[in-house]
N, C-alpha and C positions, 0 to 999 in steps of 0.2 A: 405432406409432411416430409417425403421420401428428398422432393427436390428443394425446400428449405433448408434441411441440413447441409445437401450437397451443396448448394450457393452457400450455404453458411461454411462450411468448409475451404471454398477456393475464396472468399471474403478473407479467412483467416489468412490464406496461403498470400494473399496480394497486401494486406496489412502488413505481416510480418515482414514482405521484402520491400514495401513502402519506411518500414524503420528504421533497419538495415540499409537504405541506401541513404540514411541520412545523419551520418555516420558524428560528427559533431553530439547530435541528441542522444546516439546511441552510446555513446563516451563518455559523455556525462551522467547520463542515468546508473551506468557503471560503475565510474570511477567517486560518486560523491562519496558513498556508503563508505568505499574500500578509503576515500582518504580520511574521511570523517573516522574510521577504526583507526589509523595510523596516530592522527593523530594524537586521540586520544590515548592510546598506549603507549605512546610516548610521554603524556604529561604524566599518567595514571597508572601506566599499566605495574609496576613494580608493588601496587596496592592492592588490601580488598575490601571486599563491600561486603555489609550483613542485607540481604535480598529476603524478608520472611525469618524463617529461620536458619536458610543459609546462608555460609560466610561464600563468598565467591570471588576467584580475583578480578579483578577492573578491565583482562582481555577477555575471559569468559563474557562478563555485563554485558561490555562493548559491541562483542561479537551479536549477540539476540537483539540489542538497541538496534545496531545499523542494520540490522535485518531487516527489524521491524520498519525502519527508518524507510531502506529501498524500498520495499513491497508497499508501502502508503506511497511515495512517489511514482510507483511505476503503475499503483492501481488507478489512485486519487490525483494526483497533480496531474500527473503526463494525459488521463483520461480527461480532466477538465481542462486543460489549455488544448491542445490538441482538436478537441469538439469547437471549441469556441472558435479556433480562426479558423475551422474546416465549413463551420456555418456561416463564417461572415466572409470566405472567399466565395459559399456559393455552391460547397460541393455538397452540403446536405440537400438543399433544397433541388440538386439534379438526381442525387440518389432518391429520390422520394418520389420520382416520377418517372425510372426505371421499375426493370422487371423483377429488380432485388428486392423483397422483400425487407422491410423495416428491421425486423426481428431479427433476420441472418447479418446486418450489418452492425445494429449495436451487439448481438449476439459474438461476434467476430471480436469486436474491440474488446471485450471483458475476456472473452478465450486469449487472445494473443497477451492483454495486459496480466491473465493468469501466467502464463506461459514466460513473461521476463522476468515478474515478481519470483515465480519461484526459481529460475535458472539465477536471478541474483543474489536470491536468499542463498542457494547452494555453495555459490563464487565465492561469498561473504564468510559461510560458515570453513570451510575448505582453507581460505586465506587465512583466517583466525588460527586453524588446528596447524596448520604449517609453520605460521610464525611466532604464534603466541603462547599454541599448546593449548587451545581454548578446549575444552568439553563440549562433545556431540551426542546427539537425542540416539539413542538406539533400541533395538526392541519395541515393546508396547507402547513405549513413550514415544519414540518415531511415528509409529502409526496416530497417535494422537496431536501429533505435531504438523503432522501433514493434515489432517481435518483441521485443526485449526487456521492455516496457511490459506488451503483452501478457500471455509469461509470469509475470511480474513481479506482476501485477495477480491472474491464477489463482492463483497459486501462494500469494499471501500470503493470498486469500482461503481457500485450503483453511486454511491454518494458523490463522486464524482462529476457522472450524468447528471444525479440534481443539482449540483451547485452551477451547473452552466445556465441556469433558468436566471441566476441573479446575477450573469453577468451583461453588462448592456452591447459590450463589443472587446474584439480580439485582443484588441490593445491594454484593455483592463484587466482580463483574464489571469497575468503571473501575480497581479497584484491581489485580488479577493482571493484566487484560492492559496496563494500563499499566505495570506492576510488569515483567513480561514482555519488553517493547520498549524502554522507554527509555534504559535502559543500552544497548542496543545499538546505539541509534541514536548515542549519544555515544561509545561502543566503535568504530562505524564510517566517524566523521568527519561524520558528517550534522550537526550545531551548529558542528563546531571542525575544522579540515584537521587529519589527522594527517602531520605529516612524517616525518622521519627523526629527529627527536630523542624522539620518543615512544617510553616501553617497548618494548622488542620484543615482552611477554607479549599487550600488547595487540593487537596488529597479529595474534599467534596467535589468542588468542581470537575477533577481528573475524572471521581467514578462514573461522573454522567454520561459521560462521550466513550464513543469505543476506542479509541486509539491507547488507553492504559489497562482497559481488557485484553485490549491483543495484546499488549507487549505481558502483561501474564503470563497469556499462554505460551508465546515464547519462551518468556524467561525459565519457564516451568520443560521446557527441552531442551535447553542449552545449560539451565544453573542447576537444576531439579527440584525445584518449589512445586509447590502441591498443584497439580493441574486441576482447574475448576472446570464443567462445563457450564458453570453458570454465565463464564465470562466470553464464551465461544455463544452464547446462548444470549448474550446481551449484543455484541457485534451483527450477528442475523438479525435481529430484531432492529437494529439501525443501518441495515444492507436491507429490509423489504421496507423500514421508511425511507430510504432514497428511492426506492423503485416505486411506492408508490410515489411522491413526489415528481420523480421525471414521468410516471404517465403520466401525472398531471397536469404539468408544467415545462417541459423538455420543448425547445423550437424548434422546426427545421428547418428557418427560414430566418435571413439575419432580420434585427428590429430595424422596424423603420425610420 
């Protein structure tokens, strides 16, 4: 156990400066959120939204959206493209015949994709309070905001691991799991508030998927709507069906 962690530790330390030196990827993962906020505060931000029963302005919103927005990219996208050409160049199936155990390497990837998720979430909330004046979690509501973050951040990373089961090769990888999220994240208010005048189909459709639980929970630290942990409790629950799913179904070897 003792030397699992340890590998899983310097896994994480060689991931981390594997991202970092690729410095493009790491700019973009960055910069989408922060322009995705500008912009939007530029068309919106002089407005506000009724969020539940709070009214909130449109850079507050903005600021928990693109949060929510980076930490699903950093957990879920970047984990599923990423896996996908690392298995069809080859490097899974040599990690899997080293002395690294299985465990300390995906273990590593879900630490390190915790580890940008929340350093972006932070960049994001930070750049909001500087130039927009956004409202920050503090107190009791922080500590619950980080538990959410948290599972939020696991969870999408399992999902991420499972959807590379359905991809067939690298090359198709931006297209299913972009293909995969983006509606949802539109389905869940992450670009556009859904109010009350939106379909009601959609608002069904939204509560099935975890991506408009977490953004809840967000909104519920950044706007201060009622924090559920029903919806932190719905995201676990589709974080151990990805994990069952990738033990199921997870390769390490490209198809043939």
């Amino acid at each position: 156990m003792i030397r699992t962690i340890r590998l899983l530790l310097k896994q994480v330390a060689y991931t981390n400066k594997a991202f970092w030196r690729n410095p493009a990827s790491a700019f973009f993962t960055f910069a989408f959120p922060i322009m995705f906020l500008i912009i939007f505060n530029a068309l919106l931000g002089n407005h506000t939204v009724l969020i539940g029963d709070k009214r909130a302005h449109y850079s507050t919103y903005y600021v928990s959206a693109m949060g929510t927005f980076g930490l699903i990219s950093a957990c879920y996208t970047n984990i599923a493209i990423s896996i996908s050409y690392a298995r069809d160049e080859g490097l899974l199936k040599r990690i899997s015949g080293t002395p690294l155990p299985k465990i300390s390497y995906i273990g590593a990837r879900v630490l390190h994709a915790l580890f940008v998720a929340l350093l972006l979430v932070v960049i994001t909330a930070l750049f909001g309070r500087l130039f927009y004046q956004a409202e920050l979690p503090t107190g009791v509501t922080l500590l619950r905001f980080i538990v959410a973050l948290v599972v939020g951040a696991v969870s999408f990373s399992a999902l991420g691991f499972a959807v590379t089961s359905r991809v067939k090769d690298a090359d198709a990888s931006p297209a299913v799991v972009n293909a995969s999220i983006f509606p949802l994240l539109f389905l869940s208010g992450i670009f556009i508030p859904l109010g009350n005048g939106a379909p009601s189909w959609i608002h069904w459709i939204a509560r099935i998927f975890p991506v408009w639980h977490f953004a809840l929970s967000m909104q519920a630290g950044f706007i201060g709507t009622a924090y559920n942990w029903t919806d932190v409790i719905i995201v676990a629950a589709w974080g151990l069906f990805g994990l069952l799913l990738s033990v199921r179904y997870f390769r390490w070897e490209p198809a043939r």
